[in-house]
ChimeraX commands (.cxc) that place a marker at each C-alpha (Angstrom):
marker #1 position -1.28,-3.37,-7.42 radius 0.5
marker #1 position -0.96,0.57,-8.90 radius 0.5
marker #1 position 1.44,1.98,-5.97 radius 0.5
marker #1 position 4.86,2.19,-7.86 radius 0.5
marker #1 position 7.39,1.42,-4.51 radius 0.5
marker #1 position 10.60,2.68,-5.96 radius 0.5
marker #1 position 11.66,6.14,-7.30 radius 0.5
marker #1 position 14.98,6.56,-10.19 radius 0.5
marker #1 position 15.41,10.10,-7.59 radius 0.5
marker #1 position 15.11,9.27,-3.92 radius 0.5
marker #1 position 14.47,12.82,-1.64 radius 0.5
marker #1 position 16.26,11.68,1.37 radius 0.5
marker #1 position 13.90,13.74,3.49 radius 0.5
marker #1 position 10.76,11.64,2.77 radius 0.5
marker #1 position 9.74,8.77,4.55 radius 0.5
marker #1 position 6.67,6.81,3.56 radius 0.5
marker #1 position 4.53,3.65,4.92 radius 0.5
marker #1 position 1.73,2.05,3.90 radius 0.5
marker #1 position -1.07,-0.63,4.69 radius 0.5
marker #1 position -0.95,-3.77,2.76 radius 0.5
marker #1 position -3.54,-6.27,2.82 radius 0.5
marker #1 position -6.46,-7.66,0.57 radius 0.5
marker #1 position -8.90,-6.12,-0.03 radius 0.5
marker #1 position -7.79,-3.04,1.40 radius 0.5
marker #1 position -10.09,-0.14,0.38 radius 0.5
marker #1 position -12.01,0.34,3.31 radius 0.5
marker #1 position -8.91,0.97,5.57 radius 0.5
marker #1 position -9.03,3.69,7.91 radius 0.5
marker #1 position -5.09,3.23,9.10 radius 0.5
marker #1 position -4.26,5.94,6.82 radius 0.5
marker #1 position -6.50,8.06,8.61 radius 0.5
marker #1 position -4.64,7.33,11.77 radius 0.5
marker #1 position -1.65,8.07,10.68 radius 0.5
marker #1 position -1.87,10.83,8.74 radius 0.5
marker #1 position -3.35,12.03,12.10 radius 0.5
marker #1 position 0.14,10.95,13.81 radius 0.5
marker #1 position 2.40,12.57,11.24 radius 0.5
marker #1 position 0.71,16.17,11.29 radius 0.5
marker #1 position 0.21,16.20,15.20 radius 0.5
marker #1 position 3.99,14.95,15.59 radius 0.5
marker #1 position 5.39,17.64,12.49 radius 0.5
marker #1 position 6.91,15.16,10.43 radius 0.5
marker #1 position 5.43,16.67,7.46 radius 0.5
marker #1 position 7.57,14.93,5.12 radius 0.5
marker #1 position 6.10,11.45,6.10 radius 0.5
marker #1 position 3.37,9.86,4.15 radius 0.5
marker #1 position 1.18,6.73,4.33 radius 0.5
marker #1 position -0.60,4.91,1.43 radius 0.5
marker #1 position -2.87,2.34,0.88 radius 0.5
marker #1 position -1.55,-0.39,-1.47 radius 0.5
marker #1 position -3.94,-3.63,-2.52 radius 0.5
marker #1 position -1.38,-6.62,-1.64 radius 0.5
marker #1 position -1.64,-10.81,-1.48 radius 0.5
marker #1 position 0.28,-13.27,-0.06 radius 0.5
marker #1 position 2.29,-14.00,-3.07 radius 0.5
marker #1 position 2.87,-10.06,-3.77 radius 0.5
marker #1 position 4.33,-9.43,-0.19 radius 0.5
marker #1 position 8.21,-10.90,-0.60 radius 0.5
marker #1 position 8.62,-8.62,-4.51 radius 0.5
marker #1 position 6.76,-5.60,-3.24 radius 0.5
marker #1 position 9.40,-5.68,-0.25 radius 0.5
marker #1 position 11.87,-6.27,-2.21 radius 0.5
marker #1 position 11.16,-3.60,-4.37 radius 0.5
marker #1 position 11.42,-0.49,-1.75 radius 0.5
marker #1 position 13.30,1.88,-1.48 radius 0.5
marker #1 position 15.24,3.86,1.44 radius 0.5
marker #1 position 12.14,6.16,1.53 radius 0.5
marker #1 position 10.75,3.15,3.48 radius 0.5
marker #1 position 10.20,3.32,7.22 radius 0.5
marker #1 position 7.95,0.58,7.26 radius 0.5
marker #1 position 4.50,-1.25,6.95 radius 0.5
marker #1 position 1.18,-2.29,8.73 radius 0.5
marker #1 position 0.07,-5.65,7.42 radius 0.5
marker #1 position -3.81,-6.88,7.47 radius 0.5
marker #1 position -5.00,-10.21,6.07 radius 0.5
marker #1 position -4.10,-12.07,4.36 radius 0.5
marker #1 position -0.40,-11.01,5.23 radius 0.5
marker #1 position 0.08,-11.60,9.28 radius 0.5
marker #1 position 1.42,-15.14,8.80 radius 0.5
marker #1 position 3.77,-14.52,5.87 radius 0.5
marker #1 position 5.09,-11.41,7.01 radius 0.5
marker #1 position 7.43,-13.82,9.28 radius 0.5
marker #1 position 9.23,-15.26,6.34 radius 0.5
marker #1 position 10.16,-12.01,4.15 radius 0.5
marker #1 position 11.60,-10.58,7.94 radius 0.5
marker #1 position 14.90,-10.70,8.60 radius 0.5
marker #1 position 14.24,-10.18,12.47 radius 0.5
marker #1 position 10.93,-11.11,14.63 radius 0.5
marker #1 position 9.76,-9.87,17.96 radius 0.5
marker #1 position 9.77,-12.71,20.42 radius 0.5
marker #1 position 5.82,-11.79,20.79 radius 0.5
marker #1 position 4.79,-11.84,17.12 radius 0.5
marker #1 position 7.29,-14.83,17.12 radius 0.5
marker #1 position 4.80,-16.67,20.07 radius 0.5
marker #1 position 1.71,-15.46,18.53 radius 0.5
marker #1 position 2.49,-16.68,15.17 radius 0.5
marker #1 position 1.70,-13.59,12.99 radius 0.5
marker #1 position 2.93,-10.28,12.53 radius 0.5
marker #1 position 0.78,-7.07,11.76 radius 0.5
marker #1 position 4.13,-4.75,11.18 radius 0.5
marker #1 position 7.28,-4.36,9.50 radius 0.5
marker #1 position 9.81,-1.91,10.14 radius 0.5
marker #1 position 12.66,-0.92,8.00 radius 0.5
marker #1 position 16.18,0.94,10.07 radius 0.5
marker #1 position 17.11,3.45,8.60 radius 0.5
marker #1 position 18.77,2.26,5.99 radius 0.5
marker #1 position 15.33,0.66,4.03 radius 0.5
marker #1 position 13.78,-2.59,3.83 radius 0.5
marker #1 position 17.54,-3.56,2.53 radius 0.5
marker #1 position 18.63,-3.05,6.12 radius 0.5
marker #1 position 16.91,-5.31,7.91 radius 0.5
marker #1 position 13.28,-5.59,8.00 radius 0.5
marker #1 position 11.97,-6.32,11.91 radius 0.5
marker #1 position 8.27,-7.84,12.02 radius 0.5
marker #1 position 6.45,-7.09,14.97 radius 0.5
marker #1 position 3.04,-7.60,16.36 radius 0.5
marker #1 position 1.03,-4.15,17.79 radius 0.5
marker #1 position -2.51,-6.10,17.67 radius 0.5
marker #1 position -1.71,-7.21,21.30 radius 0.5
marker #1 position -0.58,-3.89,22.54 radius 0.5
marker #1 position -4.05,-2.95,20.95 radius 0.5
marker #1 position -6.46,-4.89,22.89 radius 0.5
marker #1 position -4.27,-4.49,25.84 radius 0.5
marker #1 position -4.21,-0.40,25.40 radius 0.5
marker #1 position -7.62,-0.36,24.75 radius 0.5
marker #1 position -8.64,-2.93,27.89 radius 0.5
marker #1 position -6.86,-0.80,30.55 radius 0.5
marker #1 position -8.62,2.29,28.84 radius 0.5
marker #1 position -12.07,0.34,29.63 radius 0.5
marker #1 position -10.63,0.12,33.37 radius 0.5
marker #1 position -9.93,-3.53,33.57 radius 0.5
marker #1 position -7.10,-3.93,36.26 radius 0.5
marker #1 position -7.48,-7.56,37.43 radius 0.5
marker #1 position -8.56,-10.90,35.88 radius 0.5
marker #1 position -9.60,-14.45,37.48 radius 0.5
marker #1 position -11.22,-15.57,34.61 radius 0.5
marker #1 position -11.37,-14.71,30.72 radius 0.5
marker #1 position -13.61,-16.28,27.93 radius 0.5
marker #1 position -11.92,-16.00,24.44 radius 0.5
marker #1 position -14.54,-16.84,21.45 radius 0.5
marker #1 position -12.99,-18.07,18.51 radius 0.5
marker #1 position -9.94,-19.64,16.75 radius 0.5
marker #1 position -8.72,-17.91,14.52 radius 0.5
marker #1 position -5.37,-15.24,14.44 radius 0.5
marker #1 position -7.11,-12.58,16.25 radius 0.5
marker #1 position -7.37,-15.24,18.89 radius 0.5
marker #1 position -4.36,-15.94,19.07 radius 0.5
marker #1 position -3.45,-12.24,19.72 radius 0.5
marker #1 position -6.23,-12.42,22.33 radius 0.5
marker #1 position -4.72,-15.18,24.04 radius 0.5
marker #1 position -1.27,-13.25,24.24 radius 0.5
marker #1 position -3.44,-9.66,25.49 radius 0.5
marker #1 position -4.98,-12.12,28.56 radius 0.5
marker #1 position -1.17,-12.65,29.18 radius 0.5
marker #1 position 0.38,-9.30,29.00 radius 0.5
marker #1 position -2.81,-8.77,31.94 radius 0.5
marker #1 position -1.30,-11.56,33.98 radius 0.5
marker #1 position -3.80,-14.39,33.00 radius 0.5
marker #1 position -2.74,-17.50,31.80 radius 0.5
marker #1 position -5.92,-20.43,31.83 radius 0.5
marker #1 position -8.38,-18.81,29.60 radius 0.5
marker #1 position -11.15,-20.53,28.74 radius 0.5
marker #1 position -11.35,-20.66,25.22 radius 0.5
marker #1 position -14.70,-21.12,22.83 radius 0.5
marker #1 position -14.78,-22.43,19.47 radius 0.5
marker #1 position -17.28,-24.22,16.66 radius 0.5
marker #1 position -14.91,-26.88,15.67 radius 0.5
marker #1 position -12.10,-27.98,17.52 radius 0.5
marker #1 position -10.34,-29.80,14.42 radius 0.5
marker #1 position -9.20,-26.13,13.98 radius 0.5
marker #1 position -7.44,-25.42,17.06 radius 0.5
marker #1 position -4.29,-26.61,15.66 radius 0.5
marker #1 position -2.27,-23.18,15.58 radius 0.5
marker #1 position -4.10,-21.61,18.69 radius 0.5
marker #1 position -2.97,-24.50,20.80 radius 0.5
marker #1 position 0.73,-23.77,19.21 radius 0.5
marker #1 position 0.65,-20.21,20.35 radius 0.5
marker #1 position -0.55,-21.28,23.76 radius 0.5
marker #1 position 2.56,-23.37,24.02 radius 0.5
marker #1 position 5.32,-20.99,23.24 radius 0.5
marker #1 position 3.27,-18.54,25.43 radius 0.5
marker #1 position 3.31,-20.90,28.28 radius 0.5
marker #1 position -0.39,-20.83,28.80 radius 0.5
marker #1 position -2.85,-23.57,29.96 radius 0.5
marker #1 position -5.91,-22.65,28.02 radius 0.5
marker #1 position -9.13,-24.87,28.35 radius 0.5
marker #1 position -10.52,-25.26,24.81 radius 0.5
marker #1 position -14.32,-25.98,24.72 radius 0.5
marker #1 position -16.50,-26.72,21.34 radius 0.5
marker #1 position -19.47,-25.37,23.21 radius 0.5
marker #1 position -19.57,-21.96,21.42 radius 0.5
marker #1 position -23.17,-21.60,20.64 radius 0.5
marker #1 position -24.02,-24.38,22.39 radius 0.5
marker #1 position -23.47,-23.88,25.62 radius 0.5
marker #1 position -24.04,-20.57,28.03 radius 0.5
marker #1 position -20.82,-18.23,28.38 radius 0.5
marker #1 position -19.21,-18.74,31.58 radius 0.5
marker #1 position -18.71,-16.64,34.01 radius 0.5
marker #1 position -15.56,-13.82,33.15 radius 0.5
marker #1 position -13.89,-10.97,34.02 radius 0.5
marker #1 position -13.07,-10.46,30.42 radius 0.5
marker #1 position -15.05,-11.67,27.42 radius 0.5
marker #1 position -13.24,-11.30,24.20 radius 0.5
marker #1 position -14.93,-12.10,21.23 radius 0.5
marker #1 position -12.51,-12.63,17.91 radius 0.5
marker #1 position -15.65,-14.08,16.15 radius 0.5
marker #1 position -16.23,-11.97,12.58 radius 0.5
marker #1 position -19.00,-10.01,12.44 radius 0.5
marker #1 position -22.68,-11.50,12.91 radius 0.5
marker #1 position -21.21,-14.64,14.48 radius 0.5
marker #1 position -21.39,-13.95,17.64 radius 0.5
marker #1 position -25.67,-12.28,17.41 radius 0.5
marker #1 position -26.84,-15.99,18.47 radius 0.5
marker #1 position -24.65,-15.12,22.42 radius 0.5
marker #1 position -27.04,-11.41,22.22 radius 0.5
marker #1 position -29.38,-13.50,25.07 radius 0.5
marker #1 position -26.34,-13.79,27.55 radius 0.5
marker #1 position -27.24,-13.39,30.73 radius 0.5
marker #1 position -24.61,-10.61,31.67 radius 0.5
marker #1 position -22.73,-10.11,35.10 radius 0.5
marker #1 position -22.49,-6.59,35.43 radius 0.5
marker #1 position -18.89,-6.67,36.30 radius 0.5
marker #1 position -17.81,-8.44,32.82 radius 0.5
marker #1 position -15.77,-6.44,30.62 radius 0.5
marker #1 position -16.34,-6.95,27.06 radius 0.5
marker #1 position -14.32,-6.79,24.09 radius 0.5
marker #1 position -15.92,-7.04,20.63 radius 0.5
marker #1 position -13.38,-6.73,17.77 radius 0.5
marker #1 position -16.10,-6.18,15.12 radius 0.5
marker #1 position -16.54,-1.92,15.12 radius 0.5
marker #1 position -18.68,-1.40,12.24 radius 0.5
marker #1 position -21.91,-1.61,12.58 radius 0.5
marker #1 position -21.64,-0.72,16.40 radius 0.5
marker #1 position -22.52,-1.32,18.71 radius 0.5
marker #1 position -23.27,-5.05,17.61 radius 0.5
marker #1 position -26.34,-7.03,18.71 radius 0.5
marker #1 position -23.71,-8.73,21.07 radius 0.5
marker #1 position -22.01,-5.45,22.71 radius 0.5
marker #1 position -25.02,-4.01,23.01 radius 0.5
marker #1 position -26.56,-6.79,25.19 radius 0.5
marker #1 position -23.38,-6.49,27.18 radius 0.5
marker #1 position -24.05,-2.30,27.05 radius 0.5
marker #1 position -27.49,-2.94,28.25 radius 0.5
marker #1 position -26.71,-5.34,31.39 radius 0.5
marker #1 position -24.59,-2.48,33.05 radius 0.5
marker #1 position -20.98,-4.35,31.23 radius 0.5
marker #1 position -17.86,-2.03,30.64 radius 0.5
marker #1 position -17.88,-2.58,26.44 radius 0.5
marker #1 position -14.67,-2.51,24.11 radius 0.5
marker #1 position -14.96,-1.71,20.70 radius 0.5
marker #1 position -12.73,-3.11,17.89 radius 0.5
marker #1 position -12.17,0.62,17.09 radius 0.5
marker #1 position -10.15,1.14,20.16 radius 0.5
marker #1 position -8.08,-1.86,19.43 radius 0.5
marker #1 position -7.44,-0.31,16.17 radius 0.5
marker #1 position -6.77,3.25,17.90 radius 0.5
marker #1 position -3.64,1.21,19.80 radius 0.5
marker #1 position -2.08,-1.03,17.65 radius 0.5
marker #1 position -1.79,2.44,15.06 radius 0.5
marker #1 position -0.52,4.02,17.77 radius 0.5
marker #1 position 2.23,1.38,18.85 radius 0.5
marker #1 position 3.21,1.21,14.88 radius 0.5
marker #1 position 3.66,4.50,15.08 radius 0.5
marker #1 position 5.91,4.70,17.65 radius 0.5
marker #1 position 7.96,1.54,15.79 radius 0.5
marker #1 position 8.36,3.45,12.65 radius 0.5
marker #1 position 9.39,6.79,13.84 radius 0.5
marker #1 position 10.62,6.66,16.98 radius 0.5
marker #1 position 7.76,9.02,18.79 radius 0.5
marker #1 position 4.98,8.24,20.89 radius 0.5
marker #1 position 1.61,7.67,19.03 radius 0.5
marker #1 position -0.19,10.99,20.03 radius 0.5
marker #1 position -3.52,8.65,20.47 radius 0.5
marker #1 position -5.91,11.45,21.04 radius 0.5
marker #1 position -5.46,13.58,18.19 radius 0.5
marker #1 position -5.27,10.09,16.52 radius 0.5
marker #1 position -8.82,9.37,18.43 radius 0.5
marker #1 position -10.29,12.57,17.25 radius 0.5
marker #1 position -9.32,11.85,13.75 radius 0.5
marker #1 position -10.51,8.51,13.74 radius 0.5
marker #1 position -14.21,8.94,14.88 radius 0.5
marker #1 position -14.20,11.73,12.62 radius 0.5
marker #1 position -13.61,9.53,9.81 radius 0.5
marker #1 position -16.06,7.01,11.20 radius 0.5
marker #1 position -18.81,9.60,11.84 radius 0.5
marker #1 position -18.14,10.69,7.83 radius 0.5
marker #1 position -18.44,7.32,6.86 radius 0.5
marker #1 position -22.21,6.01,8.16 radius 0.5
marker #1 position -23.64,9.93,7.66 radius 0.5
marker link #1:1,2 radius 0.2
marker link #1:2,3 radius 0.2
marker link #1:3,4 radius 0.2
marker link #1:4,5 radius 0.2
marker link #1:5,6 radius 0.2
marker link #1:6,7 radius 0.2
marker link #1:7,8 radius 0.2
marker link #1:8,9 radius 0.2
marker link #1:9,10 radius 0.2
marker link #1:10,11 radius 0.2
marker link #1:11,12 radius 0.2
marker link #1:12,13 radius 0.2
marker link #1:13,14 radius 0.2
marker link #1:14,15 radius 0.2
marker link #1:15,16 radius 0.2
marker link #1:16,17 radius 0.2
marker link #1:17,18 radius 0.2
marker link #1:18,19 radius 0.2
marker link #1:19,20 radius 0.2
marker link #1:20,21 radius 0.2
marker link #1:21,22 radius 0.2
marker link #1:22,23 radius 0.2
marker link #1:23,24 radius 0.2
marker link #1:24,25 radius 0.2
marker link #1:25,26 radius 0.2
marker link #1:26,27 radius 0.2
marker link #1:27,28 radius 0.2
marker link #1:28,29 radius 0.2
marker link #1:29,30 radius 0.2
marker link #1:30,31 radius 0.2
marker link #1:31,32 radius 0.2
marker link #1:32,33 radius 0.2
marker link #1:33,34 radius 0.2
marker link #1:34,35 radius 0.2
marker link #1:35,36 radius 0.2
marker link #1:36,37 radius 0.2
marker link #1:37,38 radius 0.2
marker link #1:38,39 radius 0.2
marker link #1:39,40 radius 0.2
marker link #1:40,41 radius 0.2
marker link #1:41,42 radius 0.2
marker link #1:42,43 radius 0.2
marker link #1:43,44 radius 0.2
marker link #1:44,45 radius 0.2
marker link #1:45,46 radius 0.2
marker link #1:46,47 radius 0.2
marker link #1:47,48 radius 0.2
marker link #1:48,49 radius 0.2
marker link #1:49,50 radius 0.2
marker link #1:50,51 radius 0.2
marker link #1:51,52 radius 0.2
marker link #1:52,53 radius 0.2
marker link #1:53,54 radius 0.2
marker link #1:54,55 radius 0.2
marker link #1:55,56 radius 0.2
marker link #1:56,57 radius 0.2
marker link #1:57,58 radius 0.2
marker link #1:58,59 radius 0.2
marker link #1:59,60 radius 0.2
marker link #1:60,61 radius 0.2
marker link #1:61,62 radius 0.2
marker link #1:62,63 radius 0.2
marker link #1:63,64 radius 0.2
marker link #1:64,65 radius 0.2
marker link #1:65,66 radius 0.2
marker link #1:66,67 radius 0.2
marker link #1:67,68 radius 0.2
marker link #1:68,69 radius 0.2
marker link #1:69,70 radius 0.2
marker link #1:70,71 radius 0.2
marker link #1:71,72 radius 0.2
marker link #1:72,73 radius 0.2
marker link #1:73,74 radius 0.2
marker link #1:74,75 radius 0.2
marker link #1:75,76 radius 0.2
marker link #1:76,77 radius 0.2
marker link #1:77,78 radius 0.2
marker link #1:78,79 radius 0.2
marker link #1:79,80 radius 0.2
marker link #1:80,81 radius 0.2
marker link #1:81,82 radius 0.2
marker link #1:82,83 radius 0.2
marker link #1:83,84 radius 0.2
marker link #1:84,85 radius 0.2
marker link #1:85,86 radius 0.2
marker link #1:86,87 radius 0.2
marker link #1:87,88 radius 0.2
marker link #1:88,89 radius 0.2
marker link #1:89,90 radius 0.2
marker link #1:90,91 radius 0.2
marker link #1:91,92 radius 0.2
marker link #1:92,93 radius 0.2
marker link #1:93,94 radius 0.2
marker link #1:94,95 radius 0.2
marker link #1:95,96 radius 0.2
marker link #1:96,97 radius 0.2
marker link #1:97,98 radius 0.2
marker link #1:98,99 radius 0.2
marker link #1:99,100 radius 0.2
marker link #1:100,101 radius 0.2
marker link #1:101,102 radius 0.2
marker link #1:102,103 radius 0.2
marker link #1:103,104 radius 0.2
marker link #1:104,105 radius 0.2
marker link #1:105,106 radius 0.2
marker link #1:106,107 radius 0.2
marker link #1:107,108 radius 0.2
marker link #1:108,109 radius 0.2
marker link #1:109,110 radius 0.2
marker link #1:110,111 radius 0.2
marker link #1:111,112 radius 0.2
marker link #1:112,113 radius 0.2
marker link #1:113,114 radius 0.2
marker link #1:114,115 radius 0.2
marker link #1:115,116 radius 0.2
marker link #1:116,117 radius 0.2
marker link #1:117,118 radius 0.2
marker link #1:118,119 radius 0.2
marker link #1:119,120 radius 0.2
marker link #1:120,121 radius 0.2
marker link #1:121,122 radius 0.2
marker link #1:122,123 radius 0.2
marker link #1:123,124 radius 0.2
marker link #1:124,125 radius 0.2
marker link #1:125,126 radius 0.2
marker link #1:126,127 radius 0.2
marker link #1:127,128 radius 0.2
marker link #1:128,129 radius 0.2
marker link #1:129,130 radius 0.2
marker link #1:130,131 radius 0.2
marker link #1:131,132 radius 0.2
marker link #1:132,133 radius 0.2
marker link #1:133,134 radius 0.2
marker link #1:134,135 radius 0.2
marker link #1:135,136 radius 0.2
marker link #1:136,137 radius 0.2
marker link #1:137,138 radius 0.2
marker link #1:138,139 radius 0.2
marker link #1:139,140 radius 0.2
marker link #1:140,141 radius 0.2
marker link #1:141,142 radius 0.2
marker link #1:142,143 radius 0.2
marker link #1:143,144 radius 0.2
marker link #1:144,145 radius 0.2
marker link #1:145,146 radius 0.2
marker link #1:146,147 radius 0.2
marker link #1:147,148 radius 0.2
marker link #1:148,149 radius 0.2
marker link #1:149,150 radius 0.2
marker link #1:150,151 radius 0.2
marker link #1:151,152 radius 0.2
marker link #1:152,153 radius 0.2
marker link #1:153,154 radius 0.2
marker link #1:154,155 radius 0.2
marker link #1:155,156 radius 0.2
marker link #1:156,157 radius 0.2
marker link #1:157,158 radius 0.2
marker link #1:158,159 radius 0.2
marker link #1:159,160 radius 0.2
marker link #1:160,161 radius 0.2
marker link #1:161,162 radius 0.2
marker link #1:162,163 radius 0.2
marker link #1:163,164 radius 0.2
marker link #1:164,165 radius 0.2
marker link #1:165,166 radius 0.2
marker link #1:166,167 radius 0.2
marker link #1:167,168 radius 0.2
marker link #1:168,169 radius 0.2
marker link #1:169,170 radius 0.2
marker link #1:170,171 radius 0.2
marker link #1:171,172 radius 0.2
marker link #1:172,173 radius 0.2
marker link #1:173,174 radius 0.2
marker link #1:174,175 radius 0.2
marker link #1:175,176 radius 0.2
marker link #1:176,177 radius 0.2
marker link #1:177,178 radius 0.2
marker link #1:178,179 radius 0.2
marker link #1:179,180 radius 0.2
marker link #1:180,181 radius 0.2
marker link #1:181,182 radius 0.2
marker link #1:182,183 radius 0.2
marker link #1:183,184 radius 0.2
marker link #1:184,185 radius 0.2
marker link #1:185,186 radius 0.2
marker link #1:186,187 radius 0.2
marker link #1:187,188 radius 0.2
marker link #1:188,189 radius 0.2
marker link #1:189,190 radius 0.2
marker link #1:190,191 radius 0.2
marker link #1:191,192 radius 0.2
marker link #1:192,193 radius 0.2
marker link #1:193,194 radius 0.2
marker link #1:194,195 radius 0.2
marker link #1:195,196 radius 0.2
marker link #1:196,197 radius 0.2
marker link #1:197,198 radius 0.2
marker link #1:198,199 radius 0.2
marker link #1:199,200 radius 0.2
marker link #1:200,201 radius 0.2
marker link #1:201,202 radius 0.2
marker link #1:202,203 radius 0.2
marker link #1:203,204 radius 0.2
marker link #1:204,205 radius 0.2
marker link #1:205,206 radius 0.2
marker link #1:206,207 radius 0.2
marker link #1:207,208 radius 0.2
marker link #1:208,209 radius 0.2
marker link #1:209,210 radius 0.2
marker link #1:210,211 radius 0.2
marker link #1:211,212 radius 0.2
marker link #1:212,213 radius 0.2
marker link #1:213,214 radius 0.2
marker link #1:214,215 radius 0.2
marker link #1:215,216 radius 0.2
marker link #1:216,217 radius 0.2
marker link #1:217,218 radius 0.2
marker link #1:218,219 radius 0.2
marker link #1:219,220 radius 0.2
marker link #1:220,221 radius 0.2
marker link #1:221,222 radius 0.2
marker link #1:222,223 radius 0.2
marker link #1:223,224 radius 0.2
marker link #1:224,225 radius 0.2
marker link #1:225,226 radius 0.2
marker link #1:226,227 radius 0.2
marker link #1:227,228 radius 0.2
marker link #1:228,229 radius 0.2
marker link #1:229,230 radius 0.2
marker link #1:230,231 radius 0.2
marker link #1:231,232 radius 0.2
marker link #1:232,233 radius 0.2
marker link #1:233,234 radius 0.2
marker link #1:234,235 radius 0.2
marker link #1:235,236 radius 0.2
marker link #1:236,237 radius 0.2
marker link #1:237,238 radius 0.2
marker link #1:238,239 radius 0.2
marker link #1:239,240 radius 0.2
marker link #1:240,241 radius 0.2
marker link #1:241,242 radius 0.2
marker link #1:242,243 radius 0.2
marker link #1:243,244 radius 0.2
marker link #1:244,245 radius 0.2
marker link #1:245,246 radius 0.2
marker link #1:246,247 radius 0.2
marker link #1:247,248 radius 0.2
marker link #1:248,249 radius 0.2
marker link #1:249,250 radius 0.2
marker link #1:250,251 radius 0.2
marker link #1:251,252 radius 0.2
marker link #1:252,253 radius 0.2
marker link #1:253,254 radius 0.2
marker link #1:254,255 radius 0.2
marker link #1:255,256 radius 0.2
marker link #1:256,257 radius 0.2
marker link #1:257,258 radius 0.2
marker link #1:258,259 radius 0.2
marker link #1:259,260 radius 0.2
marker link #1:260,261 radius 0.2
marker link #1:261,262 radius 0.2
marker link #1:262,263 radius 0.2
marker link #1:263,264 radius 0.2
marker link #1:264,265 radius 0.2
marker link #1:265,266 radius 0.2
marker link #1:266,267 radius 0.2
marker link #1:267,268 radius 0.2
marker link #1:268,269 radius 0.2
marker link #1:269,270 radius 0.2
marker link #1:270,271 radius 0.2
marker link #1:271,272 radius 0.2
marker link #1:272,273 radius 0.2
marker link #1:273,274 radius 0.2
marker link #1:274,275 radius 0.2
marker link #1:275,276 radius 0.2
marker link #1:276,277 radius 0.2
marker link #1:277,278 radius 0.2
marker link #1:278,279 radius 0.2
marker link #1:279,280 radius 0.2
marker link #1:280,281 radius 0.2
marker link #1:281,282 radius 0.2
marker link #1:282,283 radius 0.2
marker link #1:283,284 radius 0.2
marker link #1:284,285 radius 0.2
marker link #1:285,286 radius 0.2
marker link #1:286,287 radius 0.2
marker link #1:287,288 radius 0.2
marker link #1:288,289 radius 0.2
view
């Protein structure tokens, strides 16, 4: 970890964030907000990139300064972001992970508030794909972007998802977040295995290449389709989905949001998303030429 955090000479003027995750390299959230700052003027705000594990999180904290307005977490920090906060949403509380931390004005030493944007994400970037109304949604995978998946299907008003995993011995903390989210979930082992059901809303969390094998679903054109894998895109899966006629998410999008909504946390202004957008697929577009 090379980011020194604290400064002997504080400019009260300057606010900074960051991204903190492992490995953290490949980010592109300082792309999107960098974007944010310039198209909002707050030209004394910066955002860094800073190479962080579990163990790290609770002294790096500790170790800002004023300067701080806040940070956007990755893994492996979601879950342990809860215990160096000092307040938690009541959503990243249900959800069991938090992808934010904002400090008041005051710094980190003033109260550090975790929050989860990675719903407002896929929820944001579902209503941008035109969904409106769900009978039935199909979440693949267990893992903590499912769990943020299940709470998205709520925030759209749907509550029995059916939900698809490998091994259902690892269900344990996606059942939890069902249950302080009030949800009836049915929970299948038949990923793989078994033919998708019919949806409204197909969400797959699976990381990417898992889900190539579900490429030969047989589509119904009216499915809308989330994939949170964005790079390569479109994947074997989306693009099945692309070529039966389906309204496709990418992952991208999600990530679009959830900046978007930690923007507006930290400073208090709506996420400009489109000059965020353009920014974004610029960076993208830079990154496979």
């Amino acid at each position: 970890m090379n980011v020194n955090v604290t400064t002997t000479t504080v400019d009260q003027t300057v606010r900074r964030a960051a991204v903190l995750g492992s490995p953290i390299k490949n980010s592109l959230s300082p792309v999107l907000h960098g974007a944010a700052y310039q198209a909002l003027d707050l030209h004394s705000w910066h955002f860094d990139k800073i190479e962080c594990d579990e163990p790290g999180l609770p002294l790096l904290v500790d170790g800002m300064g004023p300067e701080w307005a806040g940070l956007s977490l990755t893994m492996p920090l979601k879950r342990v972001a809860l215990t160096v906060a000092d307040e938690v949403s009541p959503l990243a509380r249900a959800v069991g992970a938090a992808n934010t931390l904002v400090f008041p004005a005051a710094g980190p030493a003033g109260g550090r508030q975790a929050h989860n944007t990675d719903v407002a994400g896929m929820v944001g970037a579902l209503q941008e794909a035109g969904l409106t109304r769900i009978e039935q949604a199909v979440i693949l995978g267990a893992g903590g972007t499912a769990q943020s998946a299940l709470a998205a299907v709520r925030e759209l008003g749907h509550e029995s998802p059916i939900v698809l995993v490998r091994n259902l011995a690892r269900t344990g903390e996606l059942r939890e977040t069902a249950e302080r989210l009030q949800m009836r979930p049915t929970i299948s082992d038949g990923l793989l295995t078994e033919p998708l059901p019919a949806a409204d809303l197909v969400i797959s969390t699976l990381p990417g290449g898992a889900a190539d094998p579900l490429s030969s679903t047989r589509w119904r054109p009216g499915s809308t389709v989330l994939d949170v894998v964005y790079a390569p895109w479109p994947t074997p899966f989306a693009r099945s989905a692309l070529a039966a006629g389906c309204p496709v998410v990418s992952g991208l999008t999600v990530l679009l949001y959830q900046a978007a909504a930690q923007v507006e946390l930290m400073t208090g202004q709506t996420g400009p998303v489109e000059a965020m957008r353009t920014a974004l697929v610029a960076a993208v577009a830079a990154r496979q030429g």
